[in-house]
C-alpha positions as CSV (number, residue, x, y, z in Angstrom):
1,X,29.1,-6.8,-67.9
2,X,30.4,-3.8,-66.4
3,X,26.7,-2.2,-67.0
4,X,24.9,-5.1,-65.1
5,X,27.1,-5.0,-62.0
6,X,26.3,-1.0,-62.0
7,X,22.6,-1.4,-61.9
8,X,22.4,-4.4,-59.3
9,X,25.3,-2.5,-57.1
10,X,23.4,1.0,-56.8
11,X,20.1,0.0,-55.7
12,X,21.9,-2.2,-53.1
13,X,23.2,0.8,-51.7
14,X,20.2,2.7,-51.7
15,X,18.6,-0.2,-50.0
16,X,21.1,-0.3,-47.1
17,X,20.8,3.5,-47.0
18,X,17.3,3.7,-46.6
19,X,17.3,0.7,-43.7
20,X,19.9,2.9,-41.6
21,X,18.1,6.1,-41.7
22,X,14.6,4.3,-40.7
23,X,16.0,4.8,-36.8
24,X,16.0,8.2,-37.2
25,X,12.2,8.5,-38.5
26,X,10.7,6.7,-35.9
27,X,10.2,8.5,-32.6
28,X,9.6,6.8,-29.3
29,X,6.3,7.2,-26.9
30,X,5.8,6.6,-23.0
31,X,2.5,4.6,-22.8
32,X,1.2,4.2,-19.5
33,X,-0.4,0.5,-18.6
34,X,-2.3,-0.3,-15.3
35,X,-2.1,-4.1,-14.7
36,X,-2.8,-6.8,-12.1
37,X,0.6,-8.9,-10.8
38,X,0.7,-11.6,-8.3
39,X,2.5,-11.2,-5.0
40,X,5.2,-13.9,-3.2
41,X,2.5,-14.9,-0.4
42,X,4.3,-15.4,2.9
43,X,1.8,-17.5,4.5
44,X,-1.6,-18.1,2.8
45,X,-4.4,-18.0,5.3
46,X,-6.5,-20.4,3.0
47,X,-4.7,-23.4,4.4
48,X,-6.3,-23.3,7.7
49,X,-10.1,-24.1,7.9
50,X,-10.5,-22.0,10.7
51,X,-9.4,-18.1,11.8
52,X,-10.3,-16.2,15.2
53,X,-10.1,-12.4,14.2
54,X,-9.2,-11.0,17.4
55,X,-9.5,-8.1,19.3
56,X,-6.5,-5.3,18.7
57,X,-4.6,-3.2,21.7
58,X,-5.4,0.5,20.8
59,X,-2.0,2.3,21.5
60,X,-3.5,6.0,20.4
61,X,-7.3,7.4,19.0
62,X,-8.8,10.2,18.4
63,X,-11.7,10.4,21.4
64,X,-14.2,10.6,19.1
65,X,-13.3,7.4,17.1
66,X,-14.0,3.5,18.6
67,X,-11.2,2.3,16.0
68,X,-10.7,-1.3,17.2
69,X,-14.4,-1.9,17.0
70,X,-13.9,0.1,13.0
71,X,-10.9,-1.8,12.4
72,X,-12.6,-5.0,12.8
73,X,-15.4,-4.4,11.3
74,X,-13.1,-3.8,8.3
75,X,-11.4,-6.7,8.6
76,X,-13.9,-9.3,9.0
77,X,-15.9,-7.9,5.9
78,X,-13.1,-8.4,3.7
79,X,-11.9,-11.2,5.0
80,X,-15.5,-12.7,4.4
81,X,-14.6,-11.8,0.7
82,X,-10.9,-13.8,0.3
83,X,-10.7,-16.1,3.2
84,X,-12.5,-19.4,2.1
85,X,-12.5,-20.8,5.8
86,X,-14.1,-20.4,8.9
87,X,-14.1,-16.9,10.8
88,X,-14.7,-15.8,13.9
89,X,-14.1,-12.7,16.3
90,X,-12.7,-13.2,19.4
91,X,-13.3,-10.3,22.0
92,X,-10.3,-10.5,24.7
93,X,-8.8,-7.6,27.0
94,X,-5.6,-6.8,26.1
95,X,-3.0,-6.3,29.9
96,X,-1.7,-3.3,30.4
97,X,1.6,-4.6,30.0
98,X,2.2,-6.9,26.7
99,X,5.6,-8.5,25.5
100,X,4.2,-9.4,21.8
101,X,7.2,-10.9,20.9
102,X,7.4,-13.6,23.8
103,X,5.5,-16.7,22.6
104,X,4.2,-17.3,26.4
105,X,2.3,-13.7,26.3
106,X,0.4,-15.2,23.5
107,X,-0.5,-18.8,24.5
108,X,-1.6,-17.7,27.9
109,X,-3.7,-14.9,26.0
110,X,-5.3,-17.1,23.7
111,X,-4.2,-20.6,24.8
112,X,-7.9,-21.5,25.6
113,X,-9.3,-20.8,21.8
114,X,-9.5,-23.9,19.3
115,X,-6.9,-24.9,17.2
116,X,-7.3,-22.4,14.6
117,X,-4.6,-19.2,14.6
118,X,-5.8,-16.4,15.9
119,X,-5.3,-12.8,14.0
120,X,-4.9,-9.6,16.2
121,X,-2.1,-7.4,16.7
122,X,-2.1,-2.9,18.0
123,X,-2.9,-0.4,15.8
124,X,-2.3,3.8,16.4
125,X,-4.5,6.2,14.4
126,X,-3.6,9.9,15.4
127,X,-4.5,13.6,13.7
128,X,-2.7,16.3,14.1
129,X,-2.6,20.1,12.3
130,X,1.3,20.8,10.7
131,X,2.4,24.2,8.5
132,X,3.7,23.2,5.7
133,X,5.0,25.2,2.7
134,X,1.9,25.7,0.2
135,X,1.3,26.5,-3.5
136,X,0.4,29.9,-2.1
137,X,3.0,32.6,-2.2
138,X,4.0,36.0,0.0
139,X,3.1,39.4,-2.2
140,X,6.6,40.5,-3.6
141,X,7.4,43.8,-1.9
142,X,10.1,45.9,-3.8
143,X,13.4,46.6,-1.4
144,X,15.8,43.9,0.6
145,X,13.5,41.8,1.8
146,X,11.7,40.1,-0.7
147,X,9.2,38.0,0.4
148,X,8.2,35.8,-2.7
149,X,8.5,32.8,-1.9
150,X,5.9,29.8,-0.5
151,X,3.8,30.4,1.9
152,X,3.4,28.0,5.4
153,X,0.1,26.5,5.2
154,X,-1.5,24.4,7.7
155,X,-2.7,21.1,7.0
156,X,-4.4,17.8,8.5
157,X,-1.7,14.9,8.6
158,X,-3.6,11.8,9.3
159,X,-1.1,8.3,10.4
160,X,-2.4,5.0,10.7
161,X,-0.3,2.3,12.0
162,X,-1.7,-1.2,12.0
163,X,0.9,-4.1,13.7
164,X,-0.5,-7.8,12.4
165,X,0.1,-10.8,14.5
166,X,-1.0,-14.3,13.1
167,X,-0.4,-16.6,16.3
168,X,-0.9,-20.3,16.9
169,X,-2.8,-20.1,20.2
170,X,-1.6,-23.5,21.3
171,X,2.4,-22.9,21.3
172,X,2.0,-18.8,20.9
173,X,4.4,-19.2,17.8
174,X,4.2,-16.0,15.6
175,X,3.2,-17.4,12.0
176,X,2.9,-13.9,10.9
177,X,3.8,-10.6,11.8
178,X,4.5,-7.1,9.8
179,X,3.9,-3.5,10.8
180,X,1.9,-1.1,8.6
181,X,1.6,2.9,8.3
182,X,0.6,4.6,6.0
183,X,-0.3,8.9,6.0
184,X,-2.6,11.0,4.6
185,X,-2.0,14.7,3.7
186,X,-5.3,17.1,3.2
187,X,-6.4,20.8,3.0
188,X,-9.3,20.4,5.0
189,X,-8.6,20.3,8.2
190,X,-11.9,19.6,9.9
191,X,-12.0,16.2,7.8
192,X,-13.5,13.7,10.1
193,X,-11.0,10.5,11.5
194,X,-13.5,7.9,9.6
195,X,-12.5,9.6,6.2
196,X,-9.1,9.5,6.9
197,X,-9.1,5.9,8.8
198,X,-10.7,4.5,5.6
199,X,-8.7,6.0,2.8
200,X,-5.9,4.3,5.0
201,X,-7.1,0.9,5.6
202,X,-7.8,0.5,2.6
203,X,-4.0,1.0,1.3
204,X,-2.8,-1.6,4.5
205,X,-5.6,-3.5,3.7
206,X,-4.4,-4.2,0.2
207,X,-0.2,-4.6,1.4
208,X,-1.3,-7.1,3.8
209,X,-3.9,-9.3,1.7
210,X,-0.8,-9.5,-0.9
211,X,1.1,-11.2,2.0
212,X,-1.2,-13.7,3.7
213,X,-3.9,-14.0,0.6
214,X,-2.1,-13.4,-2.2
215,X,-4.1,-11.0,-3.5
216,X,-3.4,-9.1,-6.8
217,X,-1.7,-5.8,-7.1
218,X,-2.4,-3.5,-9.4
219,X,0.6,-1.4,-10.8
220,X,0.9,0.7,-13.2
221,X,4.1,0.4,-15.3
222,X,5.3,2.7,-19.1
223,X,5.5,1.0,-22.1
224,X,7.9,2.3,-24.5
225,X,6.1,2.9,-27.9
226,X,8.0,3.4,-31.2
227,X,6.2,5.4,-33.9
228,X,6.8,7.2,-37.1
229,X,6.9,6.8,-40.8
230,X,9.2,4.4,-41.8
């Protein structure tokens, strides 16, 4: 009897041996995913069967660059993509003075437009040529003053800044309203403002779609991975 309990107690062991060292043979792996999630939509533009895309008050532009007629270009050929309703552009003159936040400024602005809310706001668009510390380094020179270390570089910093309004042109309520800016950072500093005005509208572009469409985002996110023999 003794001889039975023996053999069934010391491959037990081995067992529970084997299944608390298996941790230790695996080894874990960062796997990086790109995926699409939803976004919490603050107001979807799809329930109105009818949108005015409106002109926008240029605060700043290089001379070169018509960016409100750009920007709404832009606009109205993706919004042609996601909105399913009705759209229109709406050319007005913005005053020289605005007050965007008082609802009056915006019904006598668009207070004789239909029903449907109009979509406008200001947008800023500037270049400008900042030293920067670079890859490149200063020759090491043998004594006190050592000058290894980065050198300043000069590069093009590109800022748009896009400030959406979604008004009801009957009461001038503010359905929506969020400011936008993103920059761009590049070597060459003769790069032209359409360039940099697209590879940024297209970033705003997709923020403010995920706010009033519901559009998408794609992430990416790191999946832990466990491998190894076990």
């Amino acid at each position: 009897m003794r001889g039975y309990k023996l053999n069934w107690f010391c491959p037990a062991m081995m067992g529970l041996a084997i299944l608390f060292s298996l941790p230790a043979c695996l080894s874990e792996a960062e796997v990086k995913i790109k995926a699409d999630f939803p976004r919490y939509t603050v107001i979807n533009l799809n329930q109105f069967p009818e949108l005015y895309l409106a002109s926008f008050q240029v605060d700043q532009s290089p001379a070169s660059f018509e960016l409100n007629t750009e920007l709404l270009n832009y606009l109205e050929t993706e919004l042609k993509v996601r909105y399913s309703g009705r759209l229109q552009r709406l050319e007005v003159i913005w005053p020289e003075e605005s007050y965007p936040e008082d609802q009056a400024f915006w019904k006598n602005m668009f207070g004789h437009t239909q029903s449907g809310p109009v979509l406008t706001g200001r947008v800023s668009f500037k270049q400008e040529k900042r030293k920067t510390l670079g890859s490149r380094y200063y020759r090491e020179i043998d004594g006190p003053f050592n000058l290894n270390r980065p050198a300043l570089e000069e590069r093009l910093v590109s800022t748009l800044t896009v400030n959406f309004y979604l008004v009801q042109p009957e009461t001038g309520q503010i359905l929506f309203n969020k400011k936008y800016q993103e920059n761009r950072v590049v070597e060459n500093r003769q790069e032209s403002p359409a360039i940099s005005f697209y590879e940024l509208i297209l970033i705003i572009k997709n923020k403010f779609f995920g706010a009033v469409l519901g559009t998408e985002l794609s992430e990416e996110r790191y999946l832990l991975r466990r491998s190894g023999k076990p």
